[in-house]
Each structure stands twice: as C-alpha cells, then as structure tokens.
N, C-alpha and C positions, 0 to 999 in steps of 0.2 A: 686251483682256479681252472675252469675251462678254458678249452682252447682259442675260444673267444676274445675272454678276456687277456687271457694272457698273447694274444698277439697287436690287441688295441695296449695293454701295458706297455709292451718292447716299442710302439710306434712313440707314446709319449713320454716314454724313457730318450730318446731320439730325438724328443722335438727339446728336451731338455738341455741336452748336450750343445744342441745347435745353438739355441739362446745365451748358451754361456762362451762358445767361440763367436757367436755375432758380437755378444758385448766386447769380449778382447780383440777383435778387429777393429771395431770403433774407438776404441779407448786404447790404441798403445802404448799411450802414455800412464795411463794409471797404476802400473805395478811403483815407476815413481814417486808419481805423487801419495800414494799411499805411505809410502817407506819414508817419506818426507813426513808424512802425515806422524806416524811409529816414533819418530827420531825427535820430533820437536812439541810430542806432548808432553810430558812432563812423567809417562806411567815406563815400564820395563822396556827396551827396548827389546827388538828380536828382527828377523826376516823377513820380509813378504817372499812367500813361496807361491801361491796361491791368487792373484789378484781377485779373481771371479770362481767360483767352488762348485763344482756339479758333487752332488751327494754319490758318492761311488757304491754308499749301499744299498743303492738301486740295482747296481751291478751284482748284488748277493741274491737278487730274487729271481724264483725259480717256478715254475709254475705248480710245483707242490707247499709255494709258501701259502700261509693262509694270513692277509693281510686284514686287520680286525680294528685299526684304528690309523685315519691320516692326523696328522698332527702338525701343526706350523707354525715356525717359530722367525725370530727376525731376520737376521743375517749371520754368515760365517764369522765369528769371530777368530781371535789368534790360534785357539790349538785346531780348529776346524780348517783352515787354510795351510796349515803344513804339507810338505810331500807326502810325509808316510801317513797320514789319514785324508783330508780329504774327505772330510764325513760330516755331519751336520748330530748337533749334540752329544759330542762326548767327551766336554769336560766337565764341570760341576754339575751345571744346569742338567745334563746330560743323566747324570749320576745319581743327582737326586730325580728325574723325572723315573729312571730305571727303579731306583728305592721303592717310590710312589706305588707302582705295581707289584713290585715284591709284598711289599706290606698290605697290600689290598688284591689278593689273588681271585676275591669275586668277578675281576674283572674277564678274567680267562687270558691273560695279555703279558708275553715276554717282553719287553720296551724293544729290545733289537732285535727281534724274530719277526712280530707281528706289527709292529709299528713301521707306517710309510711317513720320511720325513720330511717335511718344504722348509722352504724359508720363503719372508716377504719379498725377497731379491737375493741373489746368489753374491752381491759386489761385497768382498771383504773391508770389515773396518775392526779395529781393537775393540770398541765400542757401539752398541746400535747407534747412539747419538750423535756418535764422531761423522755419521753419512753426512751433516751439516755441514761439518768441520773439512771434510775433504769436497764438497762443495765447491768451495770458497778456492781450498787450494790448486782444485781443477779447471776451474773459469779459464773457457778460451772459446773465442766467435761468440756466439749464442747463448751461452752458458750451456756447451756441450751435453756436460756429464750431468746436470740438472734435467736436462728431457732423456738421456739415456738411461738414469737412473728410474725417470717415471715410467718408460717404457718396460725398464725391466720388470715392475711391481705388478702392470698392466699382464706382462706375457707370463710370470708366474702364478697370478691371479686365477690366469685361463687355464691354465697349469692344474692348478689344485681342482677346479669346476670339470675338467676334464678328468682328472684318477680319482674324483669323486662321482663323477657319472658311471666308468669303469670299475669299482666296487660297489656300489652303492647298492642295498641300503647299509650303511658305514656311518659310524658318527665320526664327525673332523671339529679338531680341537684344534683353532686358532688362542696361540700363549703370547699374549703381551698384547695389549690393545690401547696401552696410551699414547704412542705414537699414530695411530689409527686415525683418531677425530681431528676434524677438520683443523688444516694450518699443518698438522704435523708431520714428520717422513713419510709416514705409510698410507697419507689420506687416498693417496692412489688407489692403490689399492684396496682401500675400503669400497672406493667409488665404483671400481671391476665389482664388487661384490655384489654389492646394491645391486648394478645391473643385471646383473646373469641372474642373482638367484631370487628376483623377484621373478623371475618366471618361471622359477620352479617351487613351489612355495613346501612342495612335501619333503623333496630334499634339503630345502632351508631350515626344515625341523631337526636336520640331523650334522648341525651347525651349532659350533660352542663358543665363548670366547673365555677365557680365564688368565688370571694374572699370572705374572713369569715363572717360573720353576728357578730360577736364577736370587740368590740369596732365600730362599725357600719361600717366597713370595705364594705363589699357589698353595704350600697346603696350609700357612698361615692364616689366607685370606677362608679357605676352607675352614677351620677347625673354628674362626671367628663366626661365619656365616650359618653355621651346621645345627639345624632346630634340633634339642634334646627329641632323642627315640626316632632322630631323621636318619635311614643309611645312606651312606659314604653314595651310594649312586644316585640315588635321589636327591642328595643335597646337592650333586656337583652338574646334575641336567637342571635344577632351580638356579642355581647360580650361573651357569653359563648361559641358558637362554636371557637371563637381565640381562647380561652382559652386551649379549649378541643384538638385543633389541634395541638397547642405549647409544652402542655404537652404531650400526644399520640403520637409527631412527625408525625402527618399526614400533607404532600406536600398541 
C-alpha cells in the first residue's frame, strides 16, 4: 500500500483500539457479568480473559500487505477472547472460511494474509445471541450496557466505512445478517449502514451480505443457490447483492 494509505490505516487501527478501552472504561463491570453469563448457561464453562477484543491482526499489517477483502463477522466469541489469540475468526468459522479460499484459489486470497477482519461489535459473548442474555444480566441505571452496546455497532460501523474508503475499490463481506433486520442485535448497525452508504452508492456495489461460515452455513446456502454453468464468483456477487438489498431495504 502506499504511504497514504498506510498511515490513514495506522490512524484507524488507533481509533480501534481506543473504542475498545472506551468500552472497558464504561463497563468495568462487564468482565463479571459475562463470566456470570459463561457459568450459568448451561454450555462449557471456561474464563473470560478478554471482555471487549481488539483484533491484534491488525497489528500483523505492514505496508507491504496487500489487503484484498474486508470481511465482517459478529462478535468475539470464546477462543477469540483468550490472552494468547485475541483475533477475530480463528476457530471453526474461522477455518472453514480459510478452506473456502483454499478450495477456490480464483479468488487470489490467503484468508489470513489478505483478509481485513471486523466484527459488528468487539463485546465478547460464548454466543452472538447470548448479547441479549447479557443484556438482561448487565441492567443497571438506564440500561447501560443496552446503549453502550448500540454505540459500539454505531463506532464499528464507522469503522468498516472508513477501511473501506482507505482500500477501496475492495469488496466487503458482511457474514451473518439475521440478526441485522429490524428488532434484532445488530439493527444498529445495519442503520449506520443505511446511512453512510447511501451516499456512496459506487462503494455500496462493493458490499455483500452472506450467511455464516459457522456450521458451514455459507457455502451450503452457496452450492444450494449456484445456477448450473454459474462460477463460484458470480454466484456469490448474485447472492450477496439479494442479500445486501433485502437487508438495507434497497428497491
């Protein structure tokens, strides 16, 4: 990347970090109530190491990477919030999204070389769904962690629109979109969407949505969707613009 780029990167590698010490400053409590949260579902127990997860392999780019795809996924889950990683997709999900590109090398794309990765919010839960569930068990004044939590979707939102401006032209691969529509966790951040990128309407062509890579969801819904004599890239820019339109509400 040029020198350009790569010092507007380092500034919103920066604004990243900051977002994720503002949220543990507001929230001291939540490494708690997560660990509450861990201990009285009913799934594996383990540690919160992690409350809030800045992706560290942001920290691995260089200005000789060549970053060729953003991709965004929900929130840190359990092996993602450990000390020794601290990375955003590298358990299952993670592994088959890496498969994905192995097996389709038209792409031109190492998953952890060339891939820049977000999440809809940095706040760790075992589960995307469980954000609900620690909701409930963070309630205090105002329902705190309910507007810190929207704020966070809002400031990551601005996030992706912003290392989408600084790569761009980039396609961005927003995975998992049913918590997105309206009512659900992430409508926030659908809403950031909406806003910004209706004013950019050339950029918003270079905007996907596709289902999770998690239980192999994505290339299921792929190989279901995939017109006979259609290629793997062409099926998957037809299916991720529905996607993108259904959710955004774009005619």
């Amino acid at each position: 990347m040029n020198k350009k780029t790569w010092e507007e990167f380092c500034k919103l590698r920066d604004d990243f970090k900051k977002i994720v010490k503002q949220i543990n400053r507001d929230l001291p409590e939540l490494s708690r109530m997560q660990q509450s949260l861990v201990e009285n579902r009913g799934g594996p127990a383990y540690r919160v190491e992690t409350p809030v997860v800045y992706n560290t392999a942001l920290d691995d780019i260089t200005p000789e990477t060549q970053i060729k795809l953003i991709l965004v996924a929900d929130n840190p889950g359990r092996r993602e919030q450990t000390a020794e990683n601290r990375r955003y997709l590298i358990g299952p999900s993670g592994k088959i999204a890496a498969g994905f590109f192995t097996k389709h090398p038209e792409f031109g794309i190492e998953f952890y070389k060339n891939v820049l990765i977000l999440n809809k919010t940095p706040v760790h839960t075992p589960r995307t769904a469980e954000l609900a569930e620690l909701a409930k068990h963070c309630r205090s004044g105002e329902d705190k962690f309910e507007k810190i939590l929207c704020k966070s979707q809002e400031q990551m939102a601005t996030l992706l629109i912003a290392f989408h401006r600084c790569f761009s032209p980039i396609p961005v691969w927003i995975i998992g979109y049913s918590e997105m529509k309206k009512g659900g966790i992430f409508e926030t951040y659908t809403c950031c969407l909406q806003k910004e990128y209706s004013r950019f309407p050339k950029r918003l062509e270079e905007l996907f949505f596709y289902r999770h890579f998690s239980m192999n969801q994505f290339t299921i819904d792929l190989n279901k969707q995939r017109k006979k004599n259609e290629s793997c890239k062409d099926a998957l820019a037809r299916i991720g613009k529905t996607y993108r339109d259904r959710i955004l509400g774009i005619d």
